[in-house]
N, CA and C of each residue as an Amber inpcrd file, in Angstrom:
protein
   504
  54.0350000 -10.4730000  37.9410000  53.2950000 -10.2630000  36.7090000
  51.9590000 -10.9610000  36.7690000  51.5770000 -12.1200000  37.4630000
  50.4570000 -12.8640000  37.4190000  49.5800000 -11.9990000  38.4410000
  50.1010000 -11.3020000  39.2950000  49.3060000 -11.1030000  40.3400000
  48.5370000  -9.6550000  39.1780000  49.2210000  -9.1490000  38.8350000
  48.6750000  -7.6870000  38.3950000  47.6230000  -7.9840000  37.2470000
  47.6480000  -9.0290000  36.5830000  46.5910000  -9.6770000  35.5640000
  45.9200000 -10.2590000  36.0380000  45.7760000 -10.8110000  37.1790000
  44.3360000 -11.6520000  37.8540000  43.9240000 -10.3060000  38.7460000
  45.0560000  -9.2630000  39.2750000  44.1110000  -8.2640000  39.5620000
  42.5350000  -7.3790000  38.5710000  43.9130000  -7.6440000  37.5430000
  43.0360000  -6.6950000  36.5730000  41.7320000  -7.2930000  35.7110000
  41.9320000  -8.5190000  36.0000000  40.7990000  -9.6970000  35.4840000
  39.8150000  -9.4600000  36.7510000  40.0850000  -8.9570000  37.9200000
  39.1970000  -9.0230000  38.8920000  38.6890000  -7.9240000  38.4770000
  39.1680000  -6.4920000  38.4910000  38.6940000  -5.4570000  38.4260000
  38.2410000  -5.4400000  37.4760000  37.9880000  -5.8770000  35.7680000
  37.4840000  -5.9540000  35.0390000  35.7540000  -6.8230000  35.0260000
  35.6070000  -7.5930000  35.5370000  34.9630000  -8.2970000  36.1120000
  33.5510000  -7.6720000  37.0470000  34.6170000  -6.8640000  37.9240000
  33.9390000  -5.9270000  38.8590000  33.1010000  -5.0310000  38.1740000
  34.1070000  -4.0610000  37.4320000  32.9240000  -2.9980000  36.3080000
  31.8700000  -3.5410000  35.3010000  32.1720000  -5.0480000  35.0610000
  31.2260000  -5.6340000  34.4640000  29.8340000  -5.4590000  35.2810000
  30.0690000  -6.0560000  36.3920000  28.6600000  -6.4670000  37.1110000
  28.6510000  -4.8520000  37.5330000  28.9250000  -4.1280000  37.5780000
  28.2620000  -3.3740000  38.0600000  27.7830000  -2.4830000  36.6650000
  27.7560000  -2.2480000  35.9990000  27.5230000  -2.1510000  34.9970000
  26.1940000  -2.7770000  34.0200000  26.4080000  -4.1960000  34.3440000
  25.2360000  -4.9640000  34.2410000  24.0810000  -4.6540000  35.4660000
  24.5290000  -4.1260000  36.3930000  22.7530000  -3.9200000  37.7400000
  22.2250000  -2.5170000  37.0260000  23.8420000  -1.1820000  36.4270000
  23.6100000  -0.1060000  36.4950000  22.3790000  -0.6280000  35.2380000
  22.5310000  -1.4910000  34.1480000  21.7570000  -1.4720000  33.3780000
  20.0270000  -1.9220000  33.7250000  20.2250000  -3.3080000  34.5820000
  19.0170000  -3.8280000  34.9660000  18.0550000  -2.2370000  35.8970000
  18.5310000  -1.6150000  36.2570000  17.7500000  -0.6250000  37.2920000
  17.1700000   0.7630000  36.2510000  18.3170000   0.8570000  35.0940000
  17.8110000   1.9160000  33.9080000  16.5870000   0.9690000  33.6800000
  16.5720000  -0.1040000  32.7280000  15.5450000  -0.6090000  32.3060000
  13.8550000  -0.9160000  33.1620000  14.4010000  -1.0130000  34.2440000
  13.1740000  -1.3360000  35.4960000  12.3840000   0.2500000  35.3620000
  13.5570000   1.3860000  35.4200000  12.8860000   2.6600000  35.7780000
  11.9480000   2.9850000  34.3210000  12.5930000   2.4450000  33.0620000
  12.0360000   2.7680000  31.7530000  10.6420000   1.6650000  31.9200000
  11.0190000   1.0460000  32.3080000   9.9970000   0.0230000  32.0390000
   8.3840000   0.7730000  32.8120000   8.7760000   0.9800000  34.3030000
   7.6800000   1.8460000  34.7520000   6.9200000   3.0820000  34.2570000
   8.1170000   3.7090000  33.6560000   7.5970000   5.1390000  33.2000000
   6.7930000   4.7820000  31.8210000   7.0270000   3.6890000  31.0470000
   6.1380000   3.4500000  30.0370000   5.1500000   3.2000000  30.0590000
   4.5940000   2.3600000  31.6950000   3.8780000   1.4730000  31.9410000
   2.7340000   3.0370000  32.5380000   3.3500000   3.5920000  33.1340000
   2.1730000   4.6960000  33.7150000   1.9350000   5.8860000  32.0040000
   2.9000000   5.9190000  31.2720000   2.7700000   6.1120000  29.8690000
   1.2620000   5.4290000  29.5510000   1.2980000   4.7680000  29.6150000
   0.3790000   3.4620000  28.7260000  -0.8330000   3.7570000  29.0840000
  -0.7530000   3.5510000  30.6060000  -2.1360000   4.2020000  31.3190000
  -3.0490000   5.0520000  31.3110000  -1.8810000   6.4600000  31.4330000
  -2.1710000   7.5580000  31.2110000  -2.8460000   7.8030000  30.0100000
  -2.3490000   7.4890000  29.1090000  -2.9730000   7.1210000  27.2970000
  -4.1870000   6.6070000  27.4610000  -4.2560000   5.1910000  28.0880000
  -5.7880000   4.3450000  28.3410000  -6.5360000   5.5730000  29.1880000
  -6.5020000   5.7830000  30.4710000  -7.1050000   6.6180000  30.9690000
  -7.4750000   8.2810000  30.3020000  -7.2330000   9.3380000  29.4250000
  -7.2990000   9.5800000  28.7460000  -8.5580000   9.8820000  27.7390000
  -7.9560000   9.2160000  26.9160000  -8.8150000   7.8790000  26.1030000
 -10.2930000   7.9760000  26.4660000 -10.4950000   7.0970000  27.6810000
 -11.5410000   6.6070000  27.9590000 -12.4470000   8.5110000  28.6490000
 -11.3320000   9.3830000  29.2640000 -12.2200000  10.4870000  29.1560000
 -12.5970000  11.3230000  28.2230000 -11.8100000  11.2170000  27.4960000
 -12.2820000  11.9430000  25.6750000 -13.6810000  11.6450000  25.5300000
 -13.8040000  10.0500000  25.3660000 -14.6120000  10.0800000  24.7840000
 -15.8080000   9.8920000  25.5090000 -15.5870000   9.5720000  26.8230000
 -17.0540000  10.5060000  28.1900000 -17.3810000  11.7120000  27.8030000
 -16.6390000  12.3600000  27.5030000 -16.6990000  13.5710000  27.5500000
 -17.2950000  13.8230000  26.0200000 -17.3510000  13.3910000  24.8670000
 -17.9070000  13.2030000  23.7190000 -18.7920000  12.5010000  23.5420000
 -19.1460000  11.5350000  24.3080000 -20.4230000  11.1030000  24.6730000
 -21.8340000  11.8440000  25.3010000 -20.6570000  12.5010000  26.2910000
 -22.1470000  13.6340000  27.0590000 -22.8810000  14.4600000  26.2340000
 -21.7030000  15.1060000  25.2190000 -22.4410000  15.7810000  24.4080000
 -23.0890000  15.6340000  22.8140000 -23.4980000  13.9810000  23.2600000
 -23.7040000  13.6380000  21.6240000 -25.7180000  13.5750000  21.6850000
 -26.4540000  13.7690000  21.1520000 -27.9090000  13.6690000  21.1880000
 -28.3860000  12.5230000  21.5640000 -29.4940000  12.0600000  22.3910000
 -29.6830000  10.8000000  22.5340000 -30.3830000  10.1260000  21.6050000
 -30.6520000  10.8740000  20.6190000 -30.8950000   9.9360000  19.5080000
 -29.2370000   9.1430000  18.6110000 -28.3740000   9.9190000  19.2720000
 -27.0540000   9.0830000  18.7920000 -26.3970000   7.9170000  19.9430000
 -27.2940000   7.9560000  20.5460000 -26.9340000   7.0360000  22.0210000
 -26.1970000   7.7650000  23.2890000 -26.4590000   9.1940000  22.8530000
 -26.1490000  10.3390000  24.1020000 -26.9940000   9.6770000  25.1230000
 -26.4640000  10.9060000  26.0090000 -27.0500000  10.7570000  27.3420000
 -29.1500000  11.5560000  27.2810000 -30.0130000  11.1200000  28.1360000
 -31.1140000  11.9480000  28.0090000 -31.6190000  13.2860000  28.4840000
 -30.1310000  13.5430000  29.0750000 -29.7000000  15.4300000  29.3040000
 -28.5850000  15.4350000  28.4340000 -28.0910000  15.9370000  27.6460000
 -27.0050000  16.6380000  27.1900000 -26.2800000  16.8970000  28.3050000
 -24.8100000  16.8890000  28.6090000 -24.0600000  16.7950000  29.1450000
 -23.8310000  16.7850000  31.0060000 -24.6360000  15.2500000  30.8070000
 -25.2540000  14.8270000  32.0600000 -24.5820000  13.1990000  32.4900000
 -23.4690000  12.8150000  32.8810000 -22.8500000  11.4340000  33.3640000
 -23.5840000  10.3310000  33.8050000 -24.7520000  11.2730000  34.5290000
 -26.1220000  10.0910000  35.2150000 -27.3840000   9.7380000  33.9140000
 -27.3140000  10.2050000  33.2390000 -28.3270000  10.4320000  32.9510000
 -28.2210000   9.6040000  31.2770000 -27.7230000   8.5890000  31.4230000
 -27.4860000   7.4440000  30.0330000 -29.0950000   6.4030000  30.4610000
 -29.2130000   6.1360000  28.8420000 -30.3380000   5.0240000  28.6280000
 -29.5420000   3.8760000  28.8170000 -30.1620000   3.2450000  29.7730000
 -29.6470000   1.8940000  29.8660000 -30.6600000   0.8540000  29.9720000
 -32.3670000   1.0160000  29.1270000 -32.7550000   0.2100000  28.5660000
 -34.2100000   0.2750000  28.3910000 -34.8150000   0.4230000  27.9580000
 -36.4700000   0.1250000  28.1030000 -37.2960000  -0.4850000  28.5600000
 -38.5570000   0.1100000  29.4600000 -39.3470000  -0.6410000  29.9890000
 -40.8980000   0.0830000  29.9750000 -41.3820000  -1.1020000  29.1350000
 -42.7880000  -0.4090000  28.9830000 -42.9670000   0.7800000  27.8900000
 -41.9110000   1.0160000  27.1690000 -42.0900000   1.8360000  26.3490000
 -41.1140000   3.2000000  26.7940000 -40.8050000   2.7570000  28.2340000
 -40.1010000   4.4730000  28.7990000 -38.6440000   3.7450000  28.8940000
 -38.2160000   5.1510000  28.7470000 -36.9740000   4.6660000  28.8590000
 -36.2080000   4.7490000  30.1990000 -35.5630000   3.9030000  30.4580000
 -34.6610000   3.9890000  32.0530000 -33.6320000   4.2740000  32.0940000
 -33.1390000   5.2830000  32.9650000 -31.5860000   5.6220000  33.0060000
 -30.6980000   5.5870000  34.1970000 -29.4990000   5.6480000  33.7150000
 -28.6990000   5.2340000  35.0570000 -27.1470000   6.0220000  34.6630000
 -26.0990000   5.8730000  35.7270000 -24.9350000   5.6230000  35.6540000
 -24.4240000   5.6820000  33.7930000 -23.6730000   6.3960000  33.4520000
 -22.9630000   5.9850000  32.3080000 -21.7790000   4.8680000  32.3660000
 -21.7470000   3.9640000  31.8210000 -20.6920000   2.5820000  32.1440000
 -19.8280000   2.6920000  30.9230000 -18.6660000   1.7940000  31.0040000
 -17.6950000   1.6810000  30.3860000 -18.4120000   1.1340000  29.2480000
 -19.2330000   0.2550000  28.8920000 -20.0710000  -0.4790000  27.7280000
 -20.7580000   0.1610000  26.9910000 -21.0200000   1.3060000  27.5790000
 -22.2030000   2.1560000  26.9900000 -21.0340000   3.1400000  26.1130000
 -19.9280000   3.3210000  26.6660000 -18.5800000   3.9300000  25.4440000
 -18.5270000   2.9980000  24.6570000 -18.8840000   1.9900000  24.8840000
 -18.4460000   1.1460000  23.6320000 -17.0570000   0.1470000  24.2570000
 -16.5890000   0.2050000  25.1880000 -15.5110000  -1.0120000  25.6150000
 -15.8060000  -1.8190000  26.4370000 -15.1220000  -2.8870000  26.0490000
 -15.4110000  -4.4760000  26.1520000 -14.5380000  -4.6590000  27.6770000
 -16.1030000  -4.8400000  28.4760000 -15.5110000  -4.9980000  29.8790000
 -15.2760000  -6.3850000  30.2220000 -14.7970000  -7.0100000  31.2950000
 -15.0680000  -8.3730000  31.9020000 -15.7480000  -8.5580000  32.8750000
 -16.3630000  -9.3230000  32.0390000 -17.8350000 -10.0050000  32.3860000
 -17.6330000 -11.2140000  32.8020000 -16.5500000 -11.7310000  33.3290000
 -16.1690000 -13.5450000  33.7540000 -16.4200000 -14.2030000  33.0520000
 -16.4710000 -15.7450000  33.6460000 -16.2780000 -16.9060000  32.8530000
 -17.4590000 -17.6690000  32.6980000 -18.7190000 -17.0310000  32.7770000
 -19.8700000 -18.0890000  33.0960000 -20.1760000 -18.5650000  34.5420000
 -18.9140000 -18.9210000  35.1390000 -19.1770000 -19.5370000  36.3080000
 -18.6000000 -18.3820000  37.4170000 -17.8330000 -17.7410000  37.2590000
 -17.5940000 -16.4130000  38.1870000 -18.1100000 -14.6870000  37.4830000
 -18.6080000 -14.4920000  38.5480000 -18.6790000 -12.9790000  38.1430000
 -17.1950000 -11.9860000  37.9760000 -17.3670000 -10.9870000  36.7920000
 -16.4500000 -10.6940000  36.6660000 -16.4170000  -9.1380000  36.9690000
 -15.1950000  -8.3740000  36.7290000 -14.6920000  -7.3470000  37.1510000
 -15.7870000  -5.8680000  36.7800000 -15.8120000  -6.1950000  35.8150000
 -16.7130000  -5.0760000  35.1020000 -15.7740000  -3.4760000  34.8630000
 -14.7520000  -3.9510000  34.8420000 -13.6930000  -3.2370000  34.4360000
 -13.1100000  -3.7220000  32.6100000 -12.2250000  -2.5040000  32.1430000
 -11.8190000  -2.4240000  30.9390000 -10.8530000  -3.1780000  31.3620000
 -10.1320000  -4.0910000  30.5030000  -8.6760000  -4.6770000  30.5760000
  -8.2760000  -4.9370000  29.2350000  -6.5370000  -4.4450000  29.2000000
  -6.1150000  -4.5070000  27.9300000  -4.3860000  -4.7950000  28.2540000
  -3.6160000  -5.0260000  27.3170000  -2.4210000  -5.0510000  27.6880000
  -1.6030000  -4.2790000  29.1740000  -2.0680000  -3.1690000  28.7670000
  -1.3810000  -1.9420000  29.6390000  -1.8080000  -2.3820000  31.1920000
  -3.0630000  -2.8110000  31.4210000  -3.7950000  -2.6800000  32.8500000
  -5.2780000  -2.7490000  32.4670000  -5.7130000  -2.2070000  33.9320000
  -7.5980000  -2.5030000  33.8250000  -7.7880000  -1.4140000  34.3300000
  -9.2590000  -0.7200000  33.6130000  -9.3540000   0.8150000  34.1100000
 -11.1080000   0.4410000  34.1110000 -11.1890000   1.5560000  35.3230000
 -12.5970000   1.2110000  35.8530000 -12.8970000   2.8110000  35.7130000
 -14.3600000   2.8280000  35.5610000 -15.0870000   3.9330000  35.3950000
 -15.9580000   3.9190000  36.5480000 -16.1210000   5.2750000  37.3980000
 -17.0890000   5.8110000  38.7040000 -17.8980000   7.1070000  38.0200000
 -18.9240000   7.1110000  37.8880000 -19.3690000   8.6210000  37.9310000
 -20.2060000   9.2980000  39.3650000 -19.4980000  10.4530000  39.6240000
 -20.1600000  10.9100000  41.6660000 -21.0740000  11.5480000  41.1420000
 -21.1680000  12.5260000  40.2450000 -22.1160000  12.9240000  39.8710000
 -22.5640000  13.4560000  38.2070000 -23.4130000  14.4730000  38.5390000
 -23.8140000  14.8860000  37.3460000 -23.2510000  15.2150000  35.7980000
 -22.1480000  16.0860000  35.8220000 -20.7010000  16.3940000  35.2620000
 -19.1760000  16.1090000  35.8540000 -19.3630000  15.1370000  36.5980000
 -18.1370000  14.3260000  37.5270000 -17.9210000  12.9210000  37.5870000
 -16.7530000  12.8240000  36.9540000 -16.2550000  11.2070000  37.1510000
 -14.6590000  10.9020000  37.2100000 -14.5160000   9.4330000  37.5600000
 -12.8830000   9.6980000  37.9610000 -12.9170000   7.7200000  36.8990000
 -11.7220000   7.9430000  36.5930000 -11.0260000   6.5180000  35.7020000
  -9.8770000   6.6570000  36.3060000  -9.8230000   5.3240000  37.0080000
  -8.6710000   4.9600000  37.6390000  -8.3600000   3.7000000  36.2900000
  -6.7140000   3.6130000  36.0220000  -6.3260000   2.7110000  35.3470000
  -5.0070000   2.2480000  35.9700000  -5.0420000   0.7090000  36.2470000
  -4.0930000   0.3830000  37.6110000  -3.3370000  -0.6520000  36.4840000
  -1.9200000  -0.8460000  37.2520000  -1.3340000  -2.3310000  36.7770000
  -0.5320000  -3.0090000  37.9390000  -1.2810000  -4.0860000  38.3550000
  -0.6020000  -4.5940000  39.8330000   0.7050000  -4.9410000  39.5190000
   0.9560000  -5.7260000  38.1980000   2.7540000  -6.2330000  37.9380000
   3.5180000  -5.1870000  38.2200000   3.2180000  -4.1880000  37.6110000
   4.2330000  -3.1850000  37.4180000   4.1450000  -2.2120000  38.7640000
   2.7700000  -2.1130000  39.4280000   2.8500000  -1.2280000  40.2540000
   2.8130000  -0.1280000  40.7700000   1.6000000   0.6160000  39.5820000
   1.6370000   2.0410000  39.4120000   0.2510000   2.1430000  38.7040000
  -0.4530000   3.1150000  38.9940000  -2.1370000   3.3940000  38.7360000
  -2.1930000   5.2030000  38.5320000  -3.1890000   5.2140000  37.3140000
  -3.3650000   6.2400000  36.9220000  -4.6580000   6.8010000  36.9040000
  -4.8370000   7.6960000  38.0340000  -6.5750000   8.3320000  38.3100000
  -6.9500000   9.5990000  37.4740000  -7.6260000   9.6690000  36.6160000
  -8.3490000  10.6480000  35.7020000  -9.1260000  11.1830000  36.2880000
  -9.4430000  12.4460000  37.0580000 -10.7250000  13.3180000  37.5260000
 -11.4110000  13.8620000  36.2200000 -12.2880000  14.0620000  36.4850000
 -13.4460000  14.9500000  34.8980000 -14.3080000  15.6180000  35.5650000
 -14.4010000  16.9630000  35.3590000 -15.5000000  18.0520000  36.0130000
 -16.2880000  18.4400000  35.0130000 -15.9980000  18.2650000  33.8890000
 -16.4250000  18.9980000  32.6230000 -16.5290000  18.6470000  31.3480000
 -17.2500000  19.2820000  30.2980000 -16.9600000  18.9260000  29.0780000
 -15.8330000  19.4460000  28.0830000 -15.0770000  20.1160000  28.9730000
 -13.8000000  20.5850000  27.9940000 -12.5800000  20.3860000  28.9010000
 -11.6060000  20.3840000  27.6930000 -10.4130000  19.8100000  27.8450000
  -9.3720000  20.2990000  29.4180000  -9.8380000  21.7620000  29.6260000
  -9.7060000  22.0770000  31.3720000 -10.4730000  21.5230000  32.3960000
 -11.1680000  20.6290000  32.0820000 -11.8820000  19.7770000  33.6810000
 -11.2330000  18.6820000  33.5950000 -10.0340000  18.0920000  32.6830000
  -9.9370000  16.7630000  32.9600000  -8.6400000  17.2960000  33.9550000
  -8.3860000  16.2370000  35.3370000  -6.6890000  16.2530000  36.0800000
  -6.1840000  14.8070000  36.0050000  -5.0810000  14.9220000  35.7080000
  -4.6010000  13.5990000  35.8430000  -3.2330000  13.6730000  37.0640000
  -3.6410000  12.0940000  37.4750000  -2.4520000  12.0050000  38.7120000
  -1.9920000  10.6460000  38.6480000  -0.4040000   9.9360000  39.0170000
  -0.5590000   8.7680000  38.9840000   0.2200000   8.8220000  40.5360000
   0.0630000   7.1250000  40.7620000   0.3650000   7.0850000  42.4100000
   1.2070000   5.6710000  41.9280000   2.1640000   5.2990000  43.1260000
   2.4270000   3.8890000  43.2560000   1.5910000   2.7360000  43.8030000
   1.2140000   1.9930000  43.7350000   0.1220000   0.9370000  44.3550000
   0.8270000   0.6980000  45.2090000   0.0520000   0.4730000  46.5270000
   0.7720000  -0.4280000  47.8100000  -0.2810000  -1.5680000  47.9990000
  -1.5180000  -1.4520000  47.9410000  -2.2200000  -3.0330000  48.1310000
  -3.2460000  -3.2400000  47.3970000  -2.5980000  -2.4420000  45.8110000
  -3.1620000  -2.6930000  44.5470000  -4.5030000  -1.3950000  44.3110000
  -5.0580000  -1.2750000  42.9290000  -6.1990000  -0.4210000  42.8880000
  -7.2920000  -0.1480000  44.3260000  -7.5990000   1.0850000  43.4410000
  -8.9410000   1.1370000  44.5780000 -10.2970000   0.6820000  43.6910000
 -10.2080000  -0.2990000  43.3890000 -10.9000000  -0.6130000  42.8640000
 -12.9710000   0.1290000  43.1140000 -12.8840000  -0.4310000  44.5580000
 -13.9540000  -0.4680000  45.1100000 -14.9320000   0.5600000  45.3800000
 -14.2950000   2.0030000  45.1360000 -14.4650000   3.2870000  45.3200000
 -14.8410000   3.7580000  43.4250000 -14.6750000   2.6410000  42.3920000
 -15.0360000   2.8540000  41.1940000 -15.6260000   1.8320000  40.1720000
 -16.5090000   1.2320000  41.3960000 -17.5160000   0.1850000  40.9020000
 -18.7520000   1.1060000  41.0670000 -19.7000000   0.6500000  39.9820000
 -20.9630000   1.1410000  40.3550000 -21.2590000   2.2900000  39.6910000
């Protein structure tokens, strides 16, 4: 009789823990899929309103072509105006800029991750939004000003963002 109750205390035991990993590995997988969720949302986001930017007048702080990525005021000189690159600041989000004593990312960062803005060209840009904890990055392509030029893709990180390919 003792043996069949410390069996069954074993085997009880057993379905516990396994039971408890089956749970830890649901939650890990939820946890990721929220996390590229999140991204996807941030990344998004940040092309909406590129894309509502291009086409706003530059007397509203548009670009100085109408639906042109290169072609943002980014400041005055001499009376003319100079343009460049459209940046994450010029949407209006609060990049990092470091600490005074280090230069900083010049990327968006928010709970979810940090998403960096590239524009290649004229009506073309890509927002990558990465999260090294979690391990998963979400790249936004944009060809256009309507809702069929945006693609979205997400990847797993292996030695973190590409950052470097969406500076500048």
């Amino acid at each position: 009789m003792g043996q069949a109750q410390l069996l069954l205390i074993v085997l009880g035991v057993v379905l516990v823990g396994i039971a408890i990993i089956a749970g830890i590995q649901a939650y890990d997988q939820n946890n990721r899929k929220a996390s590229v969720d999140a991204l996807t949302h941030d990344a998004m986001r940040i092309a909406s309103d590129l894309q509502t930017w291009a086409q706003k007048p530059v007397q509203f702080g548009g670009p100085e072509t109408p639906g042109d990525f290169t072609k943002a005021v980014t400041g005055v000189t001499d009376g003319n105006a100079t343009t460049g690159n459209v940046t994450l600041e010029i949407l209006g989000y609060t990049v990092d800029s470091g600490d005074g004593t280090t230069a900083g990312s010049g990327r968006f960062v928010n709970a979810n991750g940090e998403c960096a803005l590239a524009v290649t060209a004229a009506l073309a840009a890509s927002i990558e939004c990465g999260n090294e904890n979690i391990g998963t990055a979400v790249v936004v392509a944009i060809s256009g000003l309507s809702d069929n030029d945006i693609l979205v893709s997400s990847r797993e990180l292996e030695d973190g963002p590409t950052w470097a390919s969406a500076e500048g």
